[in-house]
N, C-alpha and C positions, 0 to 999 in steps of 0.2 A: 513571436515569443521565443526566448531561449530556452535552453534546456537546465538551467540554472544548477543547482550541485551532480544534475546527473545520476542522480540515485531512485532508490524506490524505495516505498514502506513496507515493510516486514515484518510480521509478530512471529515469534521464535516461540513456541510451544516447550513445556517439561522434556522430552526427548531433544533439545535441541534442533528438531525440522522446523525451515522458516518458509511460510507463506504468504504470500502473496497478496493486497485488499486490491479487487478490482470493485468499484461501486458503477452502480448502473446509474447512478441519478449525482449530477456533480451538487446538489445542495449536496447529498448524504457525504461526500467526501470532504467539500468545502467544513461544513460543520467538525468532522473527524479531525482534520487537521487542526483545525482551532483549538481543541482536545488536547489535541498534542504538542501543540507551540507554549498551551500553556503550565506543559509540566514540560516543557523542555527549553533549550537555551536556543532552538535553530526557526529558522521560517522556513515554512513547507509552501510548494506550489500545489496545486492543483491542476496537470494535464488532462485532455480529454485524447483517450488514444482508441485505435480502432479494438471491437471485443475482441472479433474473431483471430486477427493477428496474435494480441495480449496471448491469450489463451493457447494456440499456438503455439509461439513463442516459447511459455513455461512448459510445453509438453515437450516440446525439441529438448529443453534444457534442462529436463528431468527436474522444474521445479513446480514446488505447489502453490496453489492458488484459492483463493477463496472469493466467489463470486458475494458481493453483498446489493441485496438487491433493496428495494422503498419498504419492506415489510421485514428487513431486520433491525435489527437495534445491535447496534455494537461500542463497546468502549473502551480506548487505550488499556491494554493491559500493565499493569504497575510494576512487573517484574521481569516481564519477555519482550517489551518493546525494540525494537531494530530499525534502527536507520539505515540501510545497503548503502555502498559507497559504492558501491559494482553496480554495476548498468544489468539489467535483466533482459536484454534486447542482444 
């Protein structure tokens, strides 16, 4: 599988800090994306990548992350949604 636009998903919060969705279960992601394709004009993929790297990663990189695990519930936010065009790796 390619890496297709090379980007990550981001929700950008009122103070403008942007974090990170890592989902522990790829239904929960697959579904989110759907969410999102369908308020937005792009198609999203679905990667499975290692946690501990991910996490990692955002701590090298001073960025934040939000682990979402089968017992949350989360949905596109309507006003701080972020597509990264930047690679988080």
């Amino acid at each position: 599988m390619g890496h297709e636009g090379e980007g990550a998903y981001a929700v950008t919060n009122d103070s403008g800090d942007k974090a990170l969705y890592l989902f522990q279960q790829e239904d929960d992601a697959t579904r989110y994306a759907g969410l999102l394709e369908a308020d937005e004009s792009t198609t999203l993929s679905v990667v499975e990548i290692d946690d501990g790297l991910a996490v990692e990663t955002c701590k090298k990189n001073k960025y934040k992350y939000v682990i979402i695990t089968p017992d949350d519930i989360v949905f596109p936010p309507q006003d701080y949604d972020n597509i990264q065009d930047d690679s988080v790796a």
